[in-house]
N, C-alpha and C positions, 0 to 999 in steps of 0.2 A: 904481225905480233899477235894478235888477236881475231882468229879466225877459227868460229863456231863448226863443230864437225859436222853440224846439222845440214847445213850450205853444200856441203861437199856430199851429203849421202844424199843432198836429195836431186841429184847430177844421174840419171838415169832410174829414176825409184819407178818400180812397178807395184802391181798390184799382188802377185805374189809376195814380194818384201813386205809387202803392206799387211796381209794377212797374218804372215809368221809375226814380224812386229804389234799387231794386233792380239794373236793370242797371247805373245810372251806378255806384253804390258800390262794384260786384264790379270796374268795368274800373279805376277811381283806384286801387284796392287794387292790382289787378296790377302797374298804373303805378308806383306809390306805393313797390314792393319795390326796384327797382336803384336807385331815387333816394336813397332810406332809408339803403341799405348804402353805397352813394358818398360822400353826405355825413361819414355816421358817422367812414368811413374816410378822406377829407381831414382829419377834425377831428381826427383822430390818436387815435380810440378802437376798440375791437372793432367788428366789422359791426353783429353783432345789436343794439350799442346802440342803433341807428338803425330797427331793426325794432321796437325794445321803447317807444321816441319816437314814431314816426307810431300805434302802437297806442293805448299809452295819452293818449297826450295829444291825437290825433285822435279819440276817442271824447268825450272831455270836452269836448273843445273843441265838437264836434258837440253834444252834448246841452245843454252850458250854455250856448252863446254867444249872438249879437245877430245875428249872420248868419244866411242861410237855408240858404247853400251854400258856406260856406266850408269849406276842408278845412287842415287842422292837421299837423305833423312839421318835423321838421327842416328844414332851408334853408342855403342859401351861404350868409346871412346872418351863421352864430353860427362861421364855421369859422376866419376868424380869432382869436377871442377863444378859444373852446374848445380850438385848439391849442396857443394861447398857455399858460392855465391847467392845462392837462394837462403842458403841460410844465417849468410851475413846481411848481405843488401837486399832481400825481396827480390820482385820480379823485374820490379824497373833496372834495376845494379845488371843483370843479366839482359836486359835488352842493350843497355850500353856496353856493356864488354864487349857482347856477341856483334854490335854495328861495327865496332872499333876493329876488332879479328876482321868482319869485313873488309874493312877501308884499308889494313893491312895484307889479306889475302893477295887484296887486287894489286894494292903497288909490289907483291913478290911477285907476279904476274909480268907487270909493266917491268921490271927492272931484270928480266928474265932470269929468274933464280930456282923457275923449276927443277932443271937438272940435278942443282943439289942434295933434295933428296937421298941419291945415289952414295952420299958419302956420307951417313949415316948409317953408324955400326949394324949388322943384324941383332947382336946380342943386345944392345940397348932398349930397339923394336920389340926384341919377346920379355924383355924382363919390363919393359913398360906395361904390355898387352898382359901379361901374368899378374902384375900388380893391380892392374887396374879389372881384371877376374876373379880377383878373390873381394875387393870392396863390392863388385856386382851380387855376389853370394851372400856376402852378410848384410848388403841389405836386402835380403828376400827369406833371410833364416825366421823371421815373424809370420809372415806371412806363411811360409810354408808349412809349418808349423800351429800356424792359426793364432798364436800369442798373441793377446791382451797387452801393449807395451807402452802406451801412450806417445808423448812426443821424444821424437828418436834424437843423438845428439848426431854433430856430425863426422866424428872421428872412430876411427877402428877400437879402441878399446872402449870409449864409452857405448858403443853401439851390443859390445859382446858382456856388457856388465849389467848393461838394462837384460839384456835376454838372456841371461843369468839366474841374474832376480826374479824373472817372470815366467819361469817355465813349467812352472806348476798350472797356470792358467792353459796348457796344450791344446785345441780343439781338435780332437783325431779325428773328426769327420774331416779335417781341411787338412790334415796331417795325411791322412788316406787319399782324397785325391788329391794331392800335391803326390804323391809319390804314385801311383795310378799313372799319370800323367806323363810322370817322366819317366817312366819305362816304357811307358808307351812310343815317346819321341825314340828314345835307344831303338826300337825296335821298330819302329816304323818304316825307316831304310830298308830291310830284308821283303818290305810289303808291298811299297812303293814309293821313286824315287824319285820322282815330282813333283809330288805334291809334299810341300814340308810335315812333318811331324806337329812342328808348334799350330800351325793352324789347325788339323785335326783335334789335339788338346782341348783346343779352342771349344770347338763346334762340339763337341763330346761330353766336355765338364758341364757346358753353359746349359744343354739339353737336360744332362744327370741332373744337376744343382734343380733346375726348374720343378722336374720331376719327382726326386727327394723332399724336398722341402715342403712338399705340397701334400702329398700322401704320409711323410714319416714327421715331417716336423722338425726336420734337422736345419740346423743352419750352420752358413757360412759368409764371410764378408767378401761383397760382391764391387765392381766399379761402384754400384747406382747407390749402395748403403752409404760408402765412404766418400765419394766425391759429388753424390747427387748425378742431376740430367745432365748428358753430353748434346752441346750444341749441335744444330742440326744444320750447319750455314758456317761459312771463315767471317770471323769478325773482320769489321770494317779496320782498316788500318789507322794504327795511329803514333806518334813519338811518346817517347818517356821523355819526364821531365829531369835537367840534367846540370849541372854547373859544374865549375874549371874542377874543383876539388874532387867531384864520381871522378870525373875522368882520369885522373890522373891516381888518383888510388885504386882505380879499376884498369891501369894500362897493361901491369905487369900480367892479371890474368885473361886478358885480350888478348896478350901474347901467345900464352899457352895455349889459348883455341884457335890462335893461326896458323901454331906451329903443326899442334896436332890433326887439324881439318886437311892442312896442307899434306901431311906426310901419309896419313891415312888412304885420301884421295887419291894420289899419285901410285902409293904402293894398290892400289885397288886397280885402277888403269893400266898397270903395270902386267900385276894379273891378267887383266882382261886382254889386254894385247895376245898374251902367250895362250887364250883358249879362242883366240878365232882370227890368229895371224896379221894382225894391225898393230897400228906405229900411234900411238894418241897425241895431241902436242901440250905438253905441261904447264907451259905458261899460260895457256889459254882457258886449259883444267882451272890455273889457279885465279885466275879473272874470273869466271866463273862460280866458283865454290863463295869469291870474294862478295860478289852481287847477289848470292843467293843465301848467304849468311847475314846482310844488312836488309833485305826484306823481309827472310823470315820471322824477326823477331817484332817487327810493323806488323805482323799480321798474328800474334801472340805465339808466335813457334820459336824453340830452342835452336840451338849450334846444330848445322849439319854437315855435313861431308860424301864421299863418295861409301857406300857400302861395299864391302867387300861379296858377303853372302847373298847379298841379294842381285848384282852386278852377275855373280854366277849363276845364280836361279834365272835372271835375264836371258842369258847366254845360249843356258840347257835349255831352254824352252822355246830358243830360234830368234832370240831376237836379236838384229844384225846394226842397227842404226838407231839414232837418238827421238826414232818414234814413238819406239817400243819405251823408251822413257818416260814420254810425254803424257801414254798412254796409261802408265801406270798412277801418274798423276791424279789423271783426269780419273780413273778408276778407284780411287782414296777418295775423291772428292764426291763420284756422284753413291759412293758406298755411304758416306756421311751422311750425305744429303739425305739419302732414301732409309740406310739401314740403322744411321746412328743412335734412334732411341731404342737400341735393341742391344746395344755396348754396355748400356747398365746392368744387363744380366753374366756379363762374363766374369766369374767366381775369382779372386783374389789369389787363391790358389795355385789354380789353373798359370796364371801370369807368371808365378814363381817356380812352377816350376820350369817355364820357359825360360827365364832368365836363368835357373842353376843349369841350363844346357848351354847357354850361350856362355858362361864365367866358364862351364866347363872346355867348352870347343877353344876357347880366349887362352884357357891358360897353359894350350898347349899338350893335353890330353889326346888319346885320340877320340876322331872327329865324331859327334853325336849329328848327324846329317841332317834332322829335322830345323 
């Protein structure tokens, strides 16, 4: 019932595999850093929570799952519920839902109910995945924009009525590169097809912004203005404090992120199967997904799942078994360790307009490949 694809790939591993695995892990990891803090930050938590997410729960997920290539972290997927819940119960309300999705993940696992997945409409899947791309967009229309808006609420029209009222505060230096940015991603496919767009953004804005600001005097809102220093280390693990009452007003949207973690995962696995001819085992996926959803949140990280975009950046880069997973891991973490006081320079902007690529590729457009 519960058998790690990792066991099975590493039944003749060589040194070759080891290599392709090797490089594909270091470049998802790089990839893996602006998507990490993007998410993090639509979901309306710290950045690093998103760094601390794709570490540990992309490790576990790698080591224990049913895939061969699947890569694990955060997703658009949890960023309307995790906003939601951050914005009723704090942080603790969301360590408890996200253990509880856990402890659910794993007994769909145990009671082998992966398959079902399969009988779940397509049109349901896109008209979810479209709904949940356009709440990614409006929360990043301040940001992109550079608007002054203060505390945001958490539903669709109060979000478009604050930024309404405040659009006369514009900052078109962040208006400019926010839009910069993402032409750039459009077009970065035609340039080159491996290295994503969004990380380029990345490295490009954060240089300019330094650059600007220092010679012209311009500003813009960066991680390190708005959230301060990014930890340089995974905090020590610890429980949220909890009684029968969280849990049980927190059960229904426990559900949702098991349902969601589960169907995400699986449809990504699914994927992954048909781009390098493998069979992944779903119940195993979901044991999986379920143990690395109850630690990540012990160790201050959000809901994770199997990535879809980045499971195929795995892929295209050679990576054939759940090392290249692992790797990737390990490559978020020793990135933190070494690069993370350097995450407070990356421009607000910049971020946004990652995420209007990602709500874009979500809602079914065609594909912005950065």
């Amino acid at each position: 019932m519960f058998k790690p694809e990792l066991f099975n790939s590493l039944k003749g591993y060589n040194s070759k595999t080891f290599l392709k695995d090797l490089s594909a892990g270091i470049i998802v990891g790089i990839v893996a850093l602006p998507l990490a803090i993007a998410f993090a930050i639509a979901s309306g938590v710290e950045p690093e929570r998103g760094i601390y997410t794709a570490i540990v729960a992309g490790f576990l997920i790698s080591v224990l799952g049913g895939s061969k290539v699947q890569i694990g972290g955060p997703t658009g997927a949890f960023v309307v519920i995790v906003y939601g819940v951050i914005q009723k119960f704090g942080f603790s309300g969301l360590m408890i839902a996200t253990i509880l999705a856990g402890i659910l993940l794993i007994l769909m696992g145990a009671f082998k109910l992966g398959g079902l997945v399969k009988f779940i409409p397509y049109t349901i899947i896109t008209g979810f995945t479209a709904g949940i791309a356009v709440t990614i967009f409006t929360t990043q229309i301040g940001d992109f924009f550079g608007l002054t808006t203060g505390e945001m609420p958490g539903d669709f029209i109060g979000k478009i009525k604050v930024y309404a009222g405040c659009f006369d505060t514009i900052n078109w230096y962040s208006f400019v590169m926010a839009l910069i940015c993402l032409v750039i991603i459009f077009i970065w496919p035609k340039i080159n097809k491996k290295i994503p767009g969004s990380l380029i953004v990345i490295i490009l804005a954060t240089l300019a912004n330094l650059l600007i600001s220092k010679t012209l005097g311009w500003q813009t809102d960066t991680i390190g203005s708005r959230y301060g220093e990014i930890p340089s280390s995974l905090p020590a693990p610890s429980l949220p404090a909890f009684n029968l009452n969280q849990i049980v007003e927190l059960f229904p949207t426990a559900i949702s992120i098991a349902v969601l973690a589960a169907i995400e995962s699986l449809l990504s696995a699914v994927v992954a199967d048909g781009m390098i001819g493998s069979k992944h085992d779903s119940n195993t996926e979901l044991i999986a997904q379920g143990i690395a959803n109850i630690a990540s949140p012990l160790f201050g990280g959000i809901p994770a799942t199997g990535a879809i975009a980045r499971t195929a950046t795995n892929i295209k880069n050679g990576g054939r078994t759940p090392v290249a997973g692992i790797i990737h891991a390990i490559t978020l973490l020793l990135i933190m360790l070494v690069l993370g006081r350097f995450v407070v320079y990356i421009p607000m902007a910049s971020l946004a307009a990652v995420l209007v690529s990602v709500s874009w590729n979500m809602a079914g457009f065609p594909a912005i490949k950065g």
